[in-house]
N, CA, C and O atoms as a printed pandas DataFrame, in Angstrom:
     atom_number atom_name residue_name chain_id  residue_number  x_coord  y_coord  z_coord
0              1         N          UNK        A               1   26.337   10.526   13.749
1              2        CA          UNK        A               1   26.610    9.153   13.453
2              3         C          UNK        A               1   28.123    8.893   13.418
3              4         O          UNK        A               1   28.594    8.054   14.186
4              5         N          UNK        A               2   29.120    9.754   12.333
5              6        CA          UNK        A               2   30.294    9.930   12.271
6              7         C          UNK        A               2   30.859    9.669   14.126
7              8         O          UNK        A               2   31.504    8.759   14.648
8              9         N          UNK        A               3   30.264   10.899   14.670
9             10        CA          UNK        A               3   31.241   10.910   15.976
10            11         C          UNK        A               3   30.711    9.782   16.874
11            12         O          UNK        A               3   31.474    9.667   17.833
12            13         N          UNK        A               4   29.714    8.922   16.928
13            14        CA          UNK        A               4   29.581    7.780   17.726
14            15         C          UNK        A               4   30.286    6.836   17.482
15            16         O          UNK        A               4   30.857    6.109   18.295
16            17         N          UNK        A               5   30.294    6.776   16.257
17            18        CA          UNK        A               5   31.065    5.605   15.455
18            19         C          UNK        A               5   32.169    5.885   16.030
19            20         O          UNK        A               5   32.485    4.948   16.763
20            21         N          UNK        A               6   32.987    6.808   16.057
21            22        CA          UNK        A               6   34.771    7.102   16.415
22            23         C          UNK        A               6   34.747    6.646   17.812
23            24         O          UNK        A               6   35.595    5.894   18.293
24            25         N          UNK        A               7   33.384    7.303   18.664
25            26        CA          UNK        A               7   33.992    7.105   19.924
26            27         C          UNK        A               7   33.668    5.476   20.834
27            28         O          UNK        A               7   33.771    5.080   21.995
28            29         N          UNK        A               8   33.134    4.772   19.196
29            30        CA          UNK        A               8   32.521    3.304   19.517
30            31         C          UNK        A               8   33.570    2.576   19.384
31            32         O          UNK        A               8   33.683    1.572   20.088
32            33         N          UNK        A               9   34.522    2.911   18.491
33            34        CA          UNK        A               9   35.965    2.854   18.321
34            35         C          UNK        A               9   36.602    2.744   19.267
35            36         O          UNK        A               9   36.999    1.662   19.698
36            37         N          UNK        A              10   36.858    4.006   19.848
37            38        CA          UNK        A              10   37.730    3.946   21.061
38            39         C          UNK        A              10   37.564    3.652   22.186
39            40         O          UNK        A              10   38.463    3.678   23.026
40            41         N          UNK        A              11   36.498    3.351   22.386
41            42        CA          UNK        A              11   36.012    2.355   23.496
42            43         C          UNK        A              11   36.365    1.201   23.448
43            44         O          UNK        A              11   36.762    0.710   24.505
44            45         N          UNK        A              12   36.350    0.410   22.297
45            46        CA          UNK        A              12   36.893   -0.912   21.765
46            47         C          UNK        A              12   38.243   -1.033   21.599
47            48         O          UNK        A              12   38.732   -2.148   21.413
48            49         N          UNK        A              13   38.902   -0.066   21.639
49            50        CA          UNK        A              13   40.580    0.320   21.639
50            51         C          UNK        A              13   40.926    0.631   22.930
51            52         O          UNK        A              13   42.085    0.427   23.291
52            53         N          UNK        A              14   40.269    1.005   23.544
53            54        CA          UNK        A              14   40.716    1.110   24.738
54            55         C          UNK        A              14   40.521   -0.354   25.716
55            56         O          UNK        A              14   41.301   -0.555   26.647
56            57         N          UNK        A              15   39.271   -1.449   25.355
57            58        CA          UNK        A              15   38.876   -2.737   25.694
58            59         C          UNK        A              15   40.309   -3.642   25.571
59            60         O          UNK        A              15   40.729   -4.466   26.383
60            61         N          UNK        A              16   40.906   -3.226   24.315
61            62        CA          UNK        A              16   41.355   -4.235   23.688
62            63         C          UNK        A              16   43.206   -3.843   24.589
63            64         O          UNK        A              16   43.918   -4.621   25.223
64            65         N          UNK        A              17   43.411   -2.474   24.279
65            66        CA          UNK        A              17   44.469   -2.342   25.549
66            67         C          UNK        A              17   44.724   -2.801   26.664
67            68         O          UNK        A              17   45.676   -3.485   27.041
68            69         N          UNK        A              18   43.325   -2.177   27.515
69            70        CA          UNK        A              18   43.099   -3.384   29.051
70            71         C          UNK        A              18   43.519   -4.680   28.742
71            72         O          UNK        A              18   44.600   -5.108   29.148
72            73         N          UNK        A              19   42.657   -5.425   27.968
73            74        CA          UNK        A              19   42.805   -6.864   27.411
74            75         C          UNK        A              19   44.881   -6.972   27.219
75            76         O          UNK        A              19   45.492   -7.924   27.705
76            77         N          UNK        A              20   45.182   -6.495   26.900
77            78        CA          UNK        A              20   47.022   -6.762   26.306
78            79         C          UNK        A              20   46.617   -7.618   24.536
79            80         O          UNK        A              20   47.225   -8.498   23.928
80            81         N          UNK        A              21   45.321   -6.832   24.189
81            82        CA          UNK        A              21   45.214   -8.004   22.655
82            83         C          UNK        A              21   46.103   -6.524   21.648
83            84         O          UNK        A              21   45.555   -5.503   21.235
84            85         N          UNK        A              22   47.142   -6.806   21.546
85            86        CA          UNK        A              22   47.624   -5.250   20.674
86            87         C          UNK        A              22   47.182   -6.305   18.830
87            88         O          UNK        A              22   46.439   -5.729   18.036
88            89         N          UNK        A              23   47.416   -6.899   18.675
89            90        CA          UNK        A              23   46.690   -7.230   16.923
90            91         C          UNK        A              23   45.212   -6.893   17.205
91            92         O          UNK        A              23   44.682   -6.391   16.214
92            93         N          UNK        A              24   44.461   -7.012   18.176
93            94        CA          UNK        A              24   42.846   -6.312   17.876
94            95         C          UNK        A              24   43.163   -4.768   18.350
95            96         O          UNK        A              24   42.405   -3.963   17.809
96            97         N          UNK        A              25   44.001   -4.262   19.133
97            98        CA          UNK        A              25   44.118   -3.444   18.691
98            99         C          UNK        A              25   44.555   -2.126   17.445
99           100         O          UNK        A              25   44.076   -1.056   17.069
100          101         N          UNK        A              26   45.364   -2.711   17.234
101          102        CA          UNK        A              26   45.807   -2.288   16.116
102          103         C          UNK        A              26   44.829   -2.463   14.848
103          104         O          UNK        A              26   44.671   -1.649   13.938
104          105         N          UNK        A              27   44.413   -3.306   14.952
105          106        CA          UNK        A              27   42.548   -3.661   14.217
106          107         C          UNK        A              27   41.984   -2.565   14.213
107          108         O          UNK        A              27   41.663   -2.049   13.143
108          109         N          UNK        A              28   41.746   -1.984   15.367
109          110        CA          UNK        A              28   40.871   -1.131   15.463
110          111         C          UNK        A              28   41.571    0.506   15.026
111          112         O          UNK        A              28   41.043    1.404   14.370
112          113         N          UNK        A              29   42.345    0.478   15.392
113          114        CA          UNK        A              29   43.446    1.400   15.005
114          115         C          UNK        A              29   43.408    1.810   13.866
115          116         O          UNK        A              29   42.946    2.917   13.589
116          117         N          UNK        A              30   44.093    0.638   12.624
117          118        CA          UNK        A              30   43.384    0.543   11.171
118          119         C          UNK        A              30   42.254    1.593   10.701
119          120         O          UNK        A              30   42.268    2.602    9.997
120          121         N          UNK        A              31   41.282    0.893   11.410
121          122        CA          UNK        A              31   39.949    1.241   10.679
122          123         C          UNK        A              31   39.328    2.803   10.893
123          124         O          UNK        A              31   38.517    3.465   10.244
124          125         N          UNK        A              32   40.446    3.177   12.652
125          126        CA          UNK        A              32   39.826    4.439   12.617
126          127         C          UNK        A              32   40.584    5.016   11.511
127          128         O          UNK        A              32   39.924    5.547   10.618
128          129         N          UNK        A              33   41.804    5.005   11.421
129          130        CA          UNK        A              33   42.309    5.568   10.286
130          131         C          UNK        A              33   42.027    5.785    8.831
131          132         O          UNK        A              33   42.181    6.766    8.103
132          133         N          UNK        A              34   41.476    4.335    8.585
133          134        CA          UNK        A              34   40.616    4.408    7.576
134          135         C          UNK        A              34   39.353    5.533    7.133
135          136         O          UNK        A              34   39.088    6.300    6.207
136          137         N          UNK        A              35   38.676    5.007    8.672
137          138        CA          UNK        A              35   37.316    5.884    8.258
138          139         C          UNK        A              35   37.704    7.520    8.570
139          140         O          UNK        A              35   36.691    8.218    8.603
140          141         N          UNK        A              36   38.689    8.095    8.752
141          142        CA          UNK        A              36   39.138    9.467    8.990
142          143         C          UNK        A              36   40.007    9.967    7.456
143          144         O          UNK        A              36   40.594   11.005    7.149
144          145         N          UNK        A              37   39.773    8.809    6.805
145          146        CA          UNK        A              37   40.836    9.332    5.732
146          147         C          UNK        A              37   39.418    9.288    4.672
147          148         O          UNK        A              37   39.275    9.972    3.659
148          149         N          UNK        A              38   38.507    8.346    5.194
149          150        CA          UNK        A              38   36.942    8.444    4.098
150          151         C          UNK        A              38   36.692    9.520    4.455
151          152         O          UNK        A              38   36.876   10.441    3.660
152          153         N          UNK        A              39   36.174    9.798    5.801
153          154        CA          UNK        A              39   35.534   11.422    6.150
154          155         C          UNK        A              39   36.142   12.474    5.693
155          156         O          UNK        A              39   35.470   13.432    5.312
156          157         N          UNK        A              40   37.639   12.500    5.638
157          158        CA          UNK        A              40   38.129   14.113    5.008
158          159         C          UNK        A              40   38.007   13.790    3.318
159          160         O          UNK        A              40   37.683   14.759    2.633
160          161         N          UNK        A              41   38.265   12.398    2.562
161          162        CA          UNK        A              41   37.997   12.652    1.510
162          163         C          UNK        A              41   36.222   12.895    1.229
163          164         O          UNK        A              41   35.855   13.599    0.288
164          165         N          UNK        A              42   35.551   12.446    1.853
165          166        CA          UNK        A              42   34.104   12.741    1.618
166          167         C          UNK        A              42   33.718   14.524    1.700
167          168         O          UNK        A              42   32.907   15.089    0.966
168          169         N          UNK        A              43   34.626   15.247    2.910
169          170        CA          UNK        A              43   34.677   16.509    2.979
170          171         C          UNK        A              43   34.977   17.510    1.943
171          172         O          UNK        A              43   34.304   18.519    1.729
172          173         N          UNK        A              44   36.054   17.145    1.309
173          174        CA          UNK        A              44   36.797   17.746    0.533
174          175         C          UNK        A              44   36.556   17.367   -1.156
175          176         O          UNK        A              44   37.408   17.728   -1.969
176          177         N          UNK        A              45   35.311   16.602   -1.604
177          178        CA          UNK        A              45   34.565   16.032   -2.056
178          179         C          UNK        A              45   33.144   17.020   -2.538
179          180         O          UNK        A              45   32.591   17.329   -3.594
180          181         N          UNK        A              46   32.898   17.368   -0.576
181          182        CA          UNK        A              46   31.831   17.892   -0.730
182          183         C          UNK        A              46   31.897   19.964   -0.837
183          184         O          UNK        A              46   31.026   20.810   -1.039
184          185         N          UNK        A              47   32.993   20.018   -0.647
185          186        CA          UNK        A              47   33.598   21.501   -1.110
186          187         C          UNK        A              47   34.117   21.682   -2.207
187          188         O          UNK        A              47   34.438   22.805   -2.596
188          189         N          UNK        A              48   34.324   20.371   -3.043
189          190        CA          UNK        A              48   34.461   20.422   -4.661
190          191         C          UNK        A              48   33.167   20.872   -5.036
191          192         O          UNK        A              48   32.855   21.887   -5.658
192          193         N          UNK        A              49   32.446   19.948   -4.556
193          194        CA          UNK        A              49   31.192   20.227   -5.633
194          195         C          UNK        A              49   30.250   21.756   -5.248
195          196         O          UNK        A              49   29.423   22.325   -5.960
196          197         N          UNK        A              50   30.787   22.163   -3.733
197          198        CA          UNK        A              50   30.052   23.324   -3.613
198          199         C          UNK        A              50   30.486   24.475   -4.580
199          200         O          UNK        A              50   29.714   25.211   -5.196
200          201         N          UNK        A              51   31.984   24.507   -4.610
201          202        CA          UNK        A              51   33.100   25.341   -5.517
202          203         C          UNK        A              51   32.565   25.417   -7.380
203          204         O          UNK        A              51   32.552   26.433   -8.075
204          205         N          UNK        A              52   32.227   24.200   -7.746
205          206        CA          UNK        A              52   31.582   23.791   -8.832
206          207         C          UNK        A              52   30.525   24.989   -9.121
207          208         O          UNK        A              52   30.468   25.877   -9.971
208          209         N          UNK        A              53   29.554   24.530   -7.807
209          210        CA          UNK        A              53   28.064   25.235   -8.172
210          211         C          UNK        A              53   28.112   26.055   -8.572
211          212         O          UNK        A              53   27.737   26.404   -9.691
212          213         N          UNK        A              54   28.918   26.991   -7.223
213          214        CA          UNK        A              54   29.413   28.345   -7.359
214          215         C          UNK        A              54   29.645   29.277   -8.700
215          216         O          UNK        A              54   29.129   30.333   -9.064
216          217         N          UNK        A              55   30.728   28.352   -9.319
217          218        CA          UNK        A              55   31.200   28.399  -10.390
218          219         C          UNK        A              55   29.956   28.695  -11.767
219          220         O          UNK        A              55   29.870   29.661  -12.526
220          221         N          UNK        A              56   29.291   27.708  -11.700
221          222        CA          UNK        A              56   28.224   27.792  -12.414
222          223         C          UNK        A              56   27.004   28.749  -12.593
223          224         O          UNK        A              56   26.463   29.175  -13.613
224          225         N          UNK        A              57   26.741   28.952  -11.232
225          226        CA          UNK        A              57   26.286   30.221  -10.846
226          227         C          UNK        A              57   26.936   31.463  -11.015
227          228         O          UNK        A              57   26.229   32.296  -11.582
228          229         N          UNK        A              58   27.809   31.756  -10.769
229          230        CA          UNK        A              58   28.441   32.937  -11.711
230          231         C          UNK        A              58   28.826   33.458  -13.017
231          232         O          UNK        A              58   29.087   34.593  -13.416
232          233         N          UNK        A              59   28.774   31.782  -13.828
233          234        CA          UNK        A              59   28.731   32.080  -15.154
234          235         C          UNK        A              59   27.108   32.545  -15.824
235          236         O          UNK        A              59   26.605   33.428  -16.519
236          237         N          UNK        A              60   26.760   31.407  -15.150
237          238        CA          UNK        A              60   24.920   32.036  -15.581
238          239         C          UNK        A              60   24.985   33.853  -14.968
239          240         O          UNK        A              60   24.902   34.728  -15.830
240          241         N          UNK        A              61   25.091   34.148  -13.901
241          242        CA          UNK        A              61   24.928   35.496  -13.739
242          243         C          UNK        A              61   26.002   36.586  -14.755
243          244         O          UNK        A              61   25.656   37.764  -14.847
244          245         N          UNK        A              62   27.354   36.094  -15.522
245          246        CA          UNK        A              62   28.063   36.738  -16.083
246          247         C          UNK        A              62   27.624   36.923  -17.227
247          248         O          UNK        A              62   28.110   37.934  -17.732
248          249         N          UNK        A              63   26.415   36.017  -18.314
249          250        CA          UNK        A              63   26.066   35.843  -19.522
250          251         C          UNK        A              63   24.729   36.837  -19.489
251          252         O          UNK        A              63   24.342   37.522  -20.435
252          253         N          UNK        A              64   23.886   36.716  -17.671
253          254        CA          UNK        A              64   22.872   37.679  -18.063
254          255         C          UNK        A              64   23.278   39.220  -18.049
255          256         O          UNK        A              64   22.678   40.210  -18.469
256          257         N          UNK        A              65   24.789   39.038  -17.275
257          258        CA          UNK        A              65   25.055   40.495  -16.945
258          259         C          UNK        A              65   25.429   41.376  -18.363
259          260         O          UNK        A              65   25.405   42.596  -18.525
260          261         N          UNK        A              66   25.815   40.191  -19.413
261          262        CA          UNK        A              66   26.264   40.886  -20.210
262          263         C          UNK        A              66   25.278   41.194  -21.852
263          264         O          UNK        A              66   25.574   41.729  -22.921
264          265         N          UNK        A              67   24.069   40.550  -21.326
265          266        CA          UNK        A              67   22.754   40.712  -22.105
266          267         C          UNK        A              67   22.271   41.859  -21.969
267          268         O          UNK        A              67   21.880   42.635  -22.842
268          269         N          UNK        A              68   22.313   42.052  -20.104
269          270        CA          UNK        A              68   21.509   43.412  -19.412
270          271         C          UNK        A              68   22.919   44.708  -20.599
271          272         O          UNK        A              68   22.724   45.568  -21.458
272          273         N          UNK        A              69   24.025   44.199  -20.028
273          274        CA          UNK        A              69   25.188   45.191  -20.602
274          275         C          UNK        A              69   24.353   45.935  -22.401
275          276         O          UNK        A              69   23.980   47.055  -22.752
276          277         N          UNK        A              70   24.389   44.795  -22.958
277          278        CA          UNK        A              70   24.190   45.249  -24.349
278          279         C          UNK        A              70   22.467   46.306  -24.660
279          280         O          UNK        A              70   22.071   47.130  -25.484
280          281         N          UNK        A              71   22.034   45.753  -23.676
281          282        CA          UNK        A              71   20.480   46.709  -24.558
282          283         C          UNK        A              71   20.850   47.727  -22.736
283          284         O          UNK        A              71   19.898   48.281  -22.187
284          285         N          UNK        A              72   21.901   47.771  -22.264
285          286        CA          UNK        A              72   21.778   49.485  -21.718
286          287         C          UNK        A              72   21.543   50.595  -22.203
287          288         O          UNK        A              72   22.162   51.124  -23.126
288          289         N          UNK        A              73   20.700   50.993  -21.659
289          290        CA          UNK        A              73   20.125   52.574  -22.455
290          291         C          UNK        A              73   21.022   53.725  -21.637
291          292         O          UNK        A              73   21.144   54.879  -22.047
292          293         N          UNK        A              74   21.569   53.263  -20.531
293          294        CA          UNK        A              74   22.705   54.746  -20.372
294          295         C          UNK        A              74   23.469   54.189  -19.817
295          296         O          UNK        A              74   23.496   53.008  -19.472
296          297         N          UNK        A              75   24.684   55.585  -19.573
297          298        CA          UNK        A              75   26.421   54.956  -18.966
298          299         C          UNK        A              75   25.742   54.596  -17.848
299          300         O          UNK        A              75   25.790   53.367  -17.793
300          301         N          UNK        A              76   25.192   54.990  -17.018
301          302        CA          UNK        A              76   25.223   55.244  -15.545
302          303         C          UNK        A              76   24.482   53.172  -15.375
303          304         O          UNK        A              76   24.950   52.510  -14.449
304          305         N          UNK        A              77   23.456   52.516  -16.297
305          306        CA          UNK        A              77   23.373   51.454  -16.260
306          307         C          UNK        A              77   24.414   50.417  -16.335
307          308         O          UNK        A              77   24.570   49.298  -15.848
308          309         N          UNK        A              78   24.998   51.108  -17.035
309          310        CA          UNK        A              78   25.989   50.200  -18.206
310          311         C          UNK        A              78   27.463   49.659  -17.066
311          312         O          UNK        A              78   28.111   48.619  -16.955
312          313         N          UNK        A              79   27.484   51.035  -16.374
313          314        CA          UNK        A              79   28.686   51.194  -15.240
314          315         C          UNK        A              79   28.251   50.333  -14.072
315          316         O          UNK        A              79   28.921   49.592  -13.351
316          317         N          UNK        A              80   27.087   50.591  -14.070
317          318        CA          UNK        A              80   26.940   49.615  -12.860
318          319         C          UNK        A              80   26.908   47.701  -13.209
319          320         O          UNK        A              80   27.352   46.777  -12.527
320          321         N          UNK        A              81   26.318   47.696  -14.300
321          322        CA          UNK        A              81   26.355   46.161  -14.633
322          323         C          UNK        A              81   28.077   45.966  -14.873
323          324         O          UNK        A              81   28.502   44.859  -14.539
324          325         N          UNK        A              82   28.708   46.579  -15.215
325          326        CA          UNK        A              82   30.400   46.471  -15.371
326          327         C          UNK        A              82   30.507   46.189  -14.119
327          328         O          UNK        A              82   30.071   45.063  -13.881
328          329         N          UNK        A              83   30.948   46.795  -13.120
329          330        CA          UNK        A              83   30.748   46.898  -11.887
330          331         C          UNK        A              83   30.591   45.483  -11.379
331          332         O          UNK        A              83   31.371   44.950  -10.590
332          333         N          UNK        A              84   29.553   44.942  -11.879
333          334        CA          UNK        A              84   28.567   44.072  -11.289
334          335         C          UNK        A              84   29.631   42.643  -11.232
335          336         O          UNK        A              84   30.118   42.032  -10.281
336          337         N          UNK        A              85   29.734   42.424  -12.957
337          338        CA          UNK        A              85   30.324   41.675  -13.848
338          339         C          UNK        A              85   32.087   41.882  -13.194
339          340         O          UNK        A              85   32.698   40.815  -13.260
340          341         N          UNK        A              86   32.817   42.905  -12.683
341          342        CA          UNK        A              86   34.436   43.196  -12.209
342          343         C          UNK        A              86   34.237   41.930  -10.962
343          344         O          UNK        A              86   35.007   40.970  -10.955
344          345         N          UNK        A              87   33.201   42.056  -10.007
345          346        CA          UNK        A              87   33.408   41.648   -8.637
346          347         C          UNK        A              87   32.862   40.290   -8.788
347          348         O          UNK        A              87   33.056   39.760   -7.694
348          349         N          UNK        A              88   32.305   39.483   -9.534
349          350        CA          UNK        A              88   31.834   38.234   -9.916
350          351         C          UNK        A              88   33.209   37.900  -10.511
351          352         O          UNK        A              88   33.763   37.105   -9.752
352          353         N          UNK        A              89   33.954   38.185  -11.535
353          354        CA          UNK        A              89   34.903   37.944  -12.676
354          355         C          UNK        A              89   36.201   37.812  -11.448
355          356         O          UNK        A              89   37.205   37.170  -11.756
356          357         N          UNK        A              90   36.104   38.442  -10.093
357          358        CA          UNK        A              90   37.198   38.720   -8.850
358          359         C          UNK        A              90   36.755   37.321   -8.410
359          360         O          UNK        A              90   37.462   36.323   -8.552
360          361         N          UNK        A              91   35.466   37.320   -7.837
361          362        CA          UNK        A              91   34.682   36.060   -6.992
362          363         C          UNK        A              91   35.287   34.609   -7.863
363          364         O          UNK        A              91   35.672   33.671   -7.166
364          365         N          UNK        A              92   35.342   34.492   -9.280
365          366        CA          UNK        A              92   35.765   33.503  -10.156
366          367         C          UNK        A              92   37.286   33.191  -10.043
367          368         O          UNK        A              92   37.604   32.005   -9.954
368          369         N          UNK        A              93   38.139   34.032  -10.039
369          370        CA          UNK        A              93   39.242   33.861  -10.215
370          371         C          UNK        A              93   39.620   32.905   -8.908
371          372         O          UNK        A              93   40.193   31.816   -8.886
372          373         N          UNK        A              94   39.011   33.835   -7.673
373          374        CA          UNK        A              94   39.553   33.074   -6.309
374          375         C          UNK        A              94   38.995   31.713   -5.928
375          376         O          UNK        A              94   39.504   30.889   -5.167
376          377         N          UNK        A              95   37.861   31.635   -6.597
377          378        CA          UNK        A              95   37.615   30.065   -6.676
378          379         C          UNK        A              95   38.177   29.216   -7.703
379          380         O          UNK        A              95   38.433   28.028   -7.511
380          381         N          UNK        A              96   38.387   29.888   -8.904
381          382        CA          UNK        A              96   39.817   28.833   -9.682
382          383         C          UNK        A              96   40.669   28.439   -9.103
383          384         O          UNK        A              96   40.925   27.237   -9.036
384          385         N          UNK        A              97   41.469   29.535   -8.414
385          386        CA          UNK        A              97   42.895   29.784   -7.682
386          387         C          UNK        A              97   42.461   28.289   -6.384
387          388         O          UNK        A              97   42.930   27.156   -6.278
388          389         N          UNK        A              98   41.606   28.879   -5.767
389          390        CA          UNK        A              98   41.418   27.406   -4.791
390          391         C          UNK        A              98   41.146   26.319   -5.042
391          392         O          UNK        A              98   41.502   25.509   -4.187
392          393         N          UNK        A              99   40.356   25.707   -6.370
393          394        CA          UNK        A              99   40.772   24.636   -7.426
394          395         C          UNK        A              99   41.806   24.176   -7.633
395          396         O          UNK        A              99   42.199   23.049   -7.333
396          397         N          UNK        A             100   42.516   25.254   -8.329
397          398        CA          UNK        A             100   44.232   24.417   -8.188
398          399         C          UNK        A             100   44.457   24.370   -7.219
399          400         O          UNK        A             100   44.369   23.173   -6.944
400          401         N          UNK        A             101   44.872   25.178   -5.908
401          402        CA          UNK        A             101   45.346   24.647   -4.852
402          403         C          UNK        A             101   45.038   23.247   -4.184
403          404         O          UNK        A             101   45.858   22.397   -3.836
404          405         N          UNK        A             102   43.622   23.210   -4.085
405          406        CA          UNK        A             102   43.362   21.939   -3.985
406          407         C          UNK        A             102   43.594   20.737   -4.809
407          408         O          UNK        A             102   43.479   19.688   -4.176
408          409         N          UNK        A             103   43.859   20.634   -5.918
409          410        CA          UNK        A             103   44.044   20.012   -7.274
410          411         C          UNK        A             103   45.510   19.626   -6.857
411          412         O          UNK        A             103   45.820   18.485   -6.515
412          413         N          UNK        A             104   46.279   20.561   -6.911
413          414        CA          UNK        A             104   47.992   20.674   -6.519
414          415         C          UNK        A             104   48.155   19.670   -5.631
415          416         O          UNK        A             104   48.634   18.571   -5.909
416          417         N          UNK        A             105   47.654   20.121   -4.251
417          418        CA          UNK        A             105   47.717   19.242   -3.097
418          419         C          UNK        A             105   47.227   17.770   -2.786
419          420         O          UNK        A             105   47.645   17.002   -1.919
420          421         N          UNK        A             106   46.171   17.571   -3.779
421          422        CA          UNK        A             106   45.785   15.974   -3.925
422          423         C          UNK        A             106   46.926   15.494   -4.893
423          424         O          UNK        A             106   47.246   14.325   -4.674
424          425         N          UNK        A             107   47.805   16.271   -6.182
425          426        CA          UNK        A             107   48.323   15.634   -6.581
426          427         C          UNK        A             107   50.029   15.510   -6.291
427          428         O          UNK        A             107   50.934   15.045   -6.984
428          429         N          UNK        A             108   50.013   16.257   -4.713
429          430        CA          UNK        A             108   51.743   16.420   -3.982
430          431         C          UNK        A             108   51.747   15.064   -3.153
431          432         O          UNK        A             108   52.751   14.445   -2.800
432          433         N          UNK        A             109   50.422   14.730   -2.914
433          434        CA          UNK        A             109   50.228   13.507   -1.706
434          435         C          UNK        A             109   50.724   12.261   -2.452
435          436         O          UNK        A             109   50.731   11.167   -1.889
């Protein structure tokens, strides 16, 4: 839908060139700009909220990891749920870290 729309656009931008109408062009101009600045914020929108899930999902898995942790009956369990809990607690950080980055950069614009 997105890419018909653009190229319904520039068909009409390109009409309006032939024509010598440059205010309907520039009309049209506008709006692609517009709707390219909705689409990347709708994008970047929709990789917030995936980042979110994520997020959420690893805390639920960090609270059971550390339930399983407490009634371990040996090291060799215990090491591996650590283990488990190091590379989730790694997985968290780098999706914080890309939070701010993204956070940063909406607020440099």
């Amino acid at each position: 839908m997105q890419k018909r729309w653009v190229d319904d656009m520039l068909d009409l931008y390109n009409a309006a060139k032939r024509l010598g109408d440059d205010t309907w062009a520039h009309t049209i101009m506008k709006a692609l700009e517009a709707g390219y600045e909705a689409s990347e914020l709708n994008e970047q929108e929709r990789k917030q909220t995936i980042l979110e899930k994520r997020l959420m999902e690893i805390d639920a898995r960090l609270h059971e990891l550390r339930k399983q942790f407490e009634h371990a009956e040996s090291v060799k369990s215990r090491q591996q749920l650590y283990e488990q809990a190091i590379k989730l607690q790694v997985e968290r950080a780098q999706i914080e870290e890309e939070r701010k980055r993204h956070h940063d950069s909406i607020n440099s614009t």
